[in-house]
N, C-alpha and C positions, 0 to 999 in steps of 0.2 A: 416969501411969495404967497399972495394970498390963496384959499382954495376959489375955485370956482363954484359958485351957486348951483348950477344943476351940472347931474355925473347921470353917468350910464357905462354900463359894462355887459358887453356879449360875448358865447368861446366863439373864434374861428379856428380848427385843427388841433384841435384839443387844446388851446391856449386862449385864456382870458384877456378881452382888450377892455381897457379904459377909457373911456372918452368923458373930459369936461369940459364944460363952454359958460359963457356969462346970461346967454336966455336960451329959453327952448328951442326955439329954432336955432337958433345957429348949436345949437347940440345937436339937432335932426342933422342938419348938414354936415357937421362934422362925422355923425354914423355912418352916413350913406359915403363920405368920403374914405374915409375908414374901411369901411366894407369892400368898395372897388379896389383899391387900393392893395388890401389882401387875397383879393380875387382877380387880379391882373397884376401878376407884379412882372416889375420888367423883368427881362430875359437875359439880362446877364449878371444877374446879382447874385453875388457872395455872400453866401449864409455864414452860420454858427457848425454847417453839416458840411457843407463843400470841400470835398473831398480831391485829394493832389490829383488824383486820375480824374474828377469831371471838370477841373479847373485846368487841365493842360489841355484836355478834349478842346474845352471854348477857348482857349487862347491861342491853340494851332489853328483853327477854323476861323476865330475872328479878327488874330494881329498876323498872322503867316500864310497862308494859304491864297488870297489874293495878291501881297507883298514881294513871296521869295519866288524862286525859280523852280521850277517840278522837281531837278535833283535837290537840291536845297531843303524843300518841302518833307520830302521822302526820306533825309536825313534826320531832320528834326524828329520827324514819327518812330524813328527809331529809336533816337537817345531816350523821346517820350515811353518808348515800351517797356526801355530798360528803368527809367526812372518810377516807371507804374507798376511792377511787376516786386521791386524796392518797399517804396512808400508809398505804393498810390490810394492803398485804402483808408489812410489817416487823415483825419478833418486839419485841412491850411492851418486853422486854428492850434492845434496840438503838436505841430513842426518843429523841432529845437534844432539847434546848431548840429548833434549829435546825429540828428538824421542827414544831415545834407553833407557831411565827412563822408571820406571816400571809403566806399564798404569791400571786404574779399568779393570777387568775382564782379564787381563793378566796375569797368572803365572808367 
């Protein structure tokens, strides 16, 4: 793949981004896209940090909470307390098989 002719690189959150494109403008374009982009990101997205306890937070609020029935609902917040109190400070990413076995004092 060939390189592109003009690059540019700015930090956003302490991380370095790269952007190259074939002319100036559409390099300009692609920064400013870039930039929004890092500065609006949507609202349910799963990082490299997302952690089992804020990813079961948004997934009772956004797949159950209008879906199940108040006792239902209320059940679920539960098994989520036991499962967060568990594993809930480890990044999705770092999860092995080993964590999701059933552990002493866990239902």
């Amino acid at each position: 793949m060939p390189h592109k002719e003009f690059r540019r690189s700015f930090r956003y959150d302490g991380k370095r981004e790269f952007i190259e494109a074939d002319s100036e403008g559409e390099l300009d374009a692609a920064v400013d896209v870039r930039k929004y982009e890092l500065e609006h990101p949507p609202e349910k997205q799963i990082t490299k940090r997302t952690t089992v306890e804020k990813w079961l937070e948004e997934y009772l609020k956004t797949y159950k909470h209008d879906y199940v029935t108040h006792k239902q609902y209320i059940n679920l917040l539960s098994h989520a307390r036991v499962i967060t109190a568990a594993i809930g400070k480890i990044p999705l990413k770092d999860i092995r098989k080993h964590h999701c076995e059933k552990r002493e004092g866990i239902p």
